[in-house]
TISE-497155 format. One record per residue (C-alpha): z, x, y. Coordinates in steps of 0.02 Angstrom, whole numbers, plus 32768, in hexadecimal, padded with zeros to 4 digits. Last residue first. Layout:
N
ZXY ...
END
This chain:
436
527CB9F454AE 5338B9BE54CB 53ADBA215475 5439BA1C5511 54CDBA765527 554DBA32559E 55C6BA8955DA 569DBA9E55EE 5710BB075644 57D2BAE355F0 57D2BBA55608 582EBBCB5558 57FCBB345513 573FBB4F553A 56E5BAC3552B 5632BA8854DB 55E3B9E05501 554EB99D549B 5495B97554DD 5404B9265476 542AB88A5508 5400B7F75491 5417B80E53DE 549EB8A65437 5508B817548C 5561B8645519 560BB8B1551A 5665B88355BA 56DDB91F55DC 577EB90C5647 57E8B9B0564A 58A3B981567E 58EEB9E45712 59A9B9C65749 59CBB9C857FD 5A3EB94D5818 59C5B8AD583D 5950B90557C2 58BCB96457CD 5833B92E576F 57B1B9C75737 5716B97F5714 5690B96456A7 55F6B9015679 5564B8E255FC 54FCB84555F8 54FBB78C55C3 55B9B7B5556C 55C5B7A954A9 566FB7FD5498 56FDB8035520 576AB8B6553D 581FB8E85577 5849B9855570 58EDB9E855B6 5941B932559D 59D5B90555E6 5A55B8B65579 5A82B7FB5564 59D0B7A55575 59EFB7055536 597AB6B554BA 59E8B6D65435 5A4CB6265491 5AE8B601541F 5B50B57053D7 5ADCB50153B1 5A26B540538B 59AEB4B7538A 5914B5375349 587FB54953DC 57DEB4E95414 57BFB50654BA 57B8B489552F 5874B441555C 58C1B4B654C3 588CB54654F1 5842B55655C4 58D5B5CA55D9 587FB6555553 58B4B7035577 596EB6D955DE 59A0B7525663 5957B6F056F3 5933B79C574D 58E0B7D456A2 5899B7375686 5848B72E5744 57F3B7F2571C 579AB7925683 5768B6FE570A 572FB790578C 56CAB7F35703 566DB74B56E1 563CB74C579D 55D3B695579D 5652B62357F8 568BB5755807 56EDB56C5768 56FDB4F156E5 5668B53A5661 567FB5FC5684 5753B5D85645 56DEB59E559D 567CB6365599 5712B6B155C9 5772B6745537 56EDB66A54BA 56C7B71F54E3 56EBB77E5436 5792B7B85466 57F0B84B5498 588EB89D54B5 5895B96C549D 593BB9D254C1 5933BA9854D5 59BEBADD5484 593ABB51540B 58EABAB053D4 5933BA0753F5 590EB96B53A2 58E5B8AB53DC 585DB83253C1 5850B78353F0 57FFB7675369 582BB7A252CC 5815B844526B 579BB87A51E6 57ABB92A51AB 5746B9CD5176 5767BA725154 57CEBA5750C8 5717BA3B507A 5716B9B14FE5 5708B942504E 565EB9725078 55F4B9444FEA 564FB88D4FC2 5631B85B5086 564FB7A8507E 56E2B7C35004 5731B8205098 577BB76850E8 573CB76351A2 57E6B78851FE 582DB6E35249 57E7B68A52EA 588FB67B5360 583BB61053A0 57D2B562535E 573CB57C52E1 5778B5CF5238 571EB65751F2 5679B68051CD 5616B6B25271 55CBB66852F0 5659B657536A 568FB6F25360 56FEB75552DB 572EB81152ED 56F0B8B75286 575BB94252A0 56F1B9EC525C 5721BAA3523F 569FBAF55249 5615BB5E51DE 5618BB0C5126 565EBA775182 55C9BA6851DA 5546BA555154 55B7B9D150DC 55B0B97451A5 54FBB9595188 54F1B94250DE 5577B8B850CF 550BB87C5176 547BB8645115 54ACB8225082 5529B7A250E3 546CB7665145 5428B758508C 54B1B6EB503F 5468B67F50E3 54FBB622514D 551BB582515E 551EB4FD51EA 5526B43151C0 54C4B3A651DA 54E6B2DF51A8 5478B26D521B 54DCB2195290 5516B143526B 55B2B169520D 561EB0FF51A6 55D8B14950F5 557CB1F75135 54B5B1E5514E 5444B22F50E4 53A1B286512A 53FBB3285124 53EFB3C251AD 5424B47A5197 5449B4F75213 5446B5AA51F4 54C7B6045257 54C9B6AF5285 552EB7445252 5591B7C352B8 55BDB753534F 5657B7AB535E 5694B85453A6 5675B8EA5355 56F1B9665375 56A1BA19532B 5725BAA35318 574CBB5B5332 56AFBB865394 56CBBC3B53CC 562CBC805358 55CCBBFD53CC 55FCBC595471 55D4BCF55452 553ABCC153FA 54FABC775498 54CDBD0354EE 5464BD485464 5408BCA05466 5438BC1153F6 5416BBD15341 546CBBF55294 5513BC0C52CA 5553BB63526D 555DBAF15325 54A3BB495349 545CBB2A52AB 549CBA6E52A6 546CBA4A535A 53A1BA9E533E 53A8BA1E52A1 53D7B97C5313 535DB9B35390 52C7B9D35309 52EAB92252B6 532FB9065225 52F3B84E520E 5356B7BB520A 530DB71351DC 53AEB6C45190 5417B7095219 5463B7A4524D 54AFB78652EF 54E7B82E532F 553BB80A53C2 55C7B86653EC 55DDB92C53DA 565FB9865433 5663BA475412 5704BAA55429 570BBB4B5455 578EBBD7546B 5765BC8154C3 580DBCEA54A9 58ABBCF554F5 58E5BC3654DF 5966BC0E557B 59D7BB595559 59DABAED5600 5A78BB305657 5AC1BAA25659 5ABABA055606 5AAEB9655664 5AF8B8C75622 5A94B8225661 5AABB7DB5704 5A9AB71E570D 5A2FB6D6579B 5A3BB6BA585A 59FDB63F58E3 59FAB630599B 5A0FB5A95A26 59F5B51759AE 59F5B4615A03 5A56B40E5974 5A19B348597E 5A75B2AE59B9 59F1B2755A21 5A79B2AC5AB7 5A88B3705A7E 5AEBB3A859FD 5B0BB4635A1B 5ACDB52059E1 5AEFB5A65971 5A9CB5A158BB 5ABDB5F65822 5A3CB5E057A4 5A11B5C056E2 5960B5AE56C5 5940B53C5643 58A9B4CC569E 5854B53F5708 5865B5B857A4 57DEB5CD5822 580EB61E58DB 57DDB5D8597C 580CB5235964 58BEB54B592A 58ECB5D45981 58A9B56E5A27 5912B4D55A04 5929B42E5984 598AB42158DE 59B1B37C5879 5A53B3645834 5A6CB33E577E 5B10B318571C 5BB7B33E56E5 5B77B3A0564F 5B22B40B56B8 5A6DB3EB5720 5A0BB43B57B3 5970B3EE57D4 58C5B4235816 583FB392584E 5782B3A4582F 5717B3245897 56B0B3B458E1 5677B3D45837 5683B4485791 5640B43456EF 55D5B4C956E4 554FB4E25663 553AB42B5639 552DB3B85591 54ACB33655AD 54F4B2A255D1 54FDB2385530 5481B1A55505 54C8B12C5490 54AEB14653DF 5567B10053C2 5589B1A0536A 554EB206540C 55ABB1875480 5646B1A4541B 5642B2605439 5624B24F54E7 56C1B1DC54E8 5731B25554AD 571AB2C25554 56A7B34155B4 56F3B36E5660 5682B31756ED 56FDB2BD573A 5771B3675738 5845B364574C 5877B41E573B 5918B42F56E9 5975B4C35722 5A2CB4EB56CE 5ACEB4F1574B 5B22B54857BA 5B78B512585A 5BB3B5765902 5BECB52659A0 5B9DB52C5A4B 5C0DB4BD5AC2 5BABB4235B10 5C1AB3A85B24 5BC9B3125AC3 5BD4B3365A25 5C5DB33F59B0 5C15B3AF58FA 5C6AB384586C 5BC0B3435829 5B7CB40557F7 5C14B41D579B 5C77B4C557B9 5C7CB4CD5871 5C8BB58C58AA 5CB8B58E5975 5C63B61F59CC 5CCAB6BA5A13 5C69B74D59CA 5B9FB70D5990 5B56B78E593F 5BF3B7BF58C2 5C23B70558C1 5B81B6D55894 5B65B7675806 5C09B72F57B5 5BCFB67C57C4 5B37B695575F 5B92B6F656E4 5C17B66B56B6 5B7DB5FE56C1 5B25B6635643 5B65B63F55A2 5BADB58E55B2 5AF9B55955FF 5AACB5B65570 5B24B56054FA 5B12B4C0552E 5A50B4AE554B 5A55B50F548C 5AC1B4695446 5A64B3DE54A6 59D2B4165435 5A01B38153B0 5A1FB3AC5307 599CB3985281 5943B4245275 59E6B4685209 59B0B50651AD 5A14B511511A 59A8B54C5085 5955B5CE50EF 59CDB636511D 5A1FB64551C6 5990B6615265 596CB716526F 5954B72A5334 5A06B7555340 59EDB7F352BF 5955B82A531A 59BCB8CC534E 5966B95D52E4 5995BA0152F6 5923BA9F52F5 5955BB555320 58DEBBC05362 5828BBE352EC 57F8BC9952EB 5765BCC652A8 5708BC22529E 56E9BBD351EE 5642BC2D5199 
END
């Protein structure tokens, strides 16, 4: 049975949905999306500045700056993050040369890291306390306030980031509202139903659940599950590809994995309605934005209206209030060149940064838009929420003017047995875990 009352749904993915397939252009070079998120947001970065910072001189081009007396002036400019130990082309070679490559690292940071500030006029590289106390990453587009000091470097006195648009009053729902985030599934080739995987299907369809909890399952009006559905079966060849010297392997998927799932999801949709997003694992395309997981895969549920597959990112709004998501590649790969452990503090960082995924193109696989950046957060979001997180978390981020964005990290159920269920009315969100 679909939830009683459902608010009013609107999808808007539509700048994640890369132009059709028969003219894609990998091609082109990714100078194109530096471009336009530096055209973008510099306007906005310097709005912020000169908002912050009354009476400060703007200089438009990061090497029109005249050292040498001191004055604090204001630049902006796109973050590259200069990293010895940043993985490169010529780990790839080594492997197809059969030489030895380093082992591949959790964190790639070091003491010998260096943060620059680029444009198209050129790069400049930044020193000072904002800088070494608080992490940014390659992409990030700031405004700085500071001066060139004798070693011809910009000794930062503060920083600031693009504001997004803020809408106000954030939209009121009158009843109980729920939204369940699921990531995590991984149904692979040697899946098994197993008893916390059931207990989650009869309690997201009203089968399951104490008396106090039926209150709050009747108000589910839709499932999000986000990424890392299926799992990868990985298949190895004793041939050896013409000009290569690796082995030949590739990753595929079991027919009986997509049986699975079909059925799994077939079962929700009968209940909920049900968004089901693209990971890293799944079957789509690799780089970001990943597109919708085509419905043939799933030829018993899409038949239900109930049910769709959407990209990732992910965006929609339901009853006013405004959802952005996406299935955690962005937060893993922003884990990998920063100095820090609080995964909560890097997805806060995006929101302040207002762009999702800054480390895309330098180190995470993306499309070479030209003329636009999707990436770009624009308008605040009431939700925002990352799939396939080590563990649970949430918090209420409280913007630089007051605006409050709920942050949930949806952990990986084939690992955790624990979802994330909020209440749009509220924004309050929990956990609830099917652990035994």
């Amino acid at each position: 049975m679909i939830a009683n009352h459902n608010p009013l749904y609107e999808n808007h993915s539509a700048p994640f949905n890369v132009r059709a397939a028969d003219t894609r252009n990998y091609a082109t070079q990714y100078a194109g999306l530096y471009f336009s998120r530096l055209a973008l947001l510099r306007p906005k970065a310097f709005k912020t500045a000169s908002e912050i910072w009354k009476g400060s001189r703007i200089v438009d081009r990061v090497l029109d700056i005249q050292g040498g007396d001191g004055e604090s002036v204001i630049i902006a400019g796109t973050v590259f993050m200069d990293m010895p130990l940043k993985p490169c082309i010529l780990d790839v070679v080594a492997k197809e040369a059969w030489v030895t490559a380093p082992p591949p690292r959790v964190k790639y940071t070091s003491d010998k890291d260096k943060v620059l500030l680029e444009d198209e006029s050129g790069r400049l590289e930044l020193v000072g306390a904002p800088i070494d106390t608080g992490f940014l990453v390659s992409g990030v587009v700031v405004a700085v306030r500071g001066y060139e000091n004798e070693n011809n470097q910009f000794h930062v006195q503060d920083i600031c980031f693009p504001r997004y648009q803020i809408e106000h009053p954030i939209p009121t729902i009158e009843e109980d509202t729920f939204v369940a985030f699921v990531s995590g599934l991984s149904v692979g080739p040697n899946f098994a139903l197993s008893l916390e995987l059931q207990l989650l299907m009869d309690y997201l369809t009203g089968e399951a659940g104490s008396v106090s909890d039926q209150a709050s399952i009747a108000s589910i009006c839709r499932v999000v599950v986000v990424g890392n559905s299926l799992e990868k079966k990985t298949i190895s060849e004793s041939s050896y590809a013409a000009g290569s010297m690796t082995k030949n392997s590739g990753e595929t998927y079991s027919p009986s994995s997509l049986t699975w799932l079909d059925n799994l999801f077939s079962q929700l949709c009968s209940s909920v309605h049900v968004d089901v997003m693209p990971g890293s694992e799944d079957a789509t395309n690799y780089a970001l934005p990943q597109y919708a997981m085509p419905s043939g895969l799933f030829p018993k549920t899409r038949g239900f209206s109930s049910f769709q597959s959407v990209s990732n990112p992910y965006c929609a709004s339901i009853g006013g209030v405004r959802l952005l998501g996406t299935s955690g590649q962005t937060i893993d790969d922003i884990y990998r060149y920063v100095d820090a452990e609080d995964r909560m503090a890097m997805v806060e960082r995006t929101l302040r940064w207002g762009h999702m995924a800054p480390t895309a193109p330098d180190t995470l696989a993306c499309y070479p838009f030209q003329d636009a950046d999707p990436f770009i957060i624009d308008k605040h979001p009431n939700l925002y929420f990352i799939g396939n997180q080590p563990e649970f978390g949430t918090k209420l981020s409280v913007g630089p003017l007051g605006e409050t964005t709920r942050i949930v990290l949806v952990p990986s159920f084939s690992k955790t047995k624990t979802i994330a269920l909020v209440n749009l009315r509220t924004l309050d969100c929990h956990k609830v875990s099917f652990k035994q």
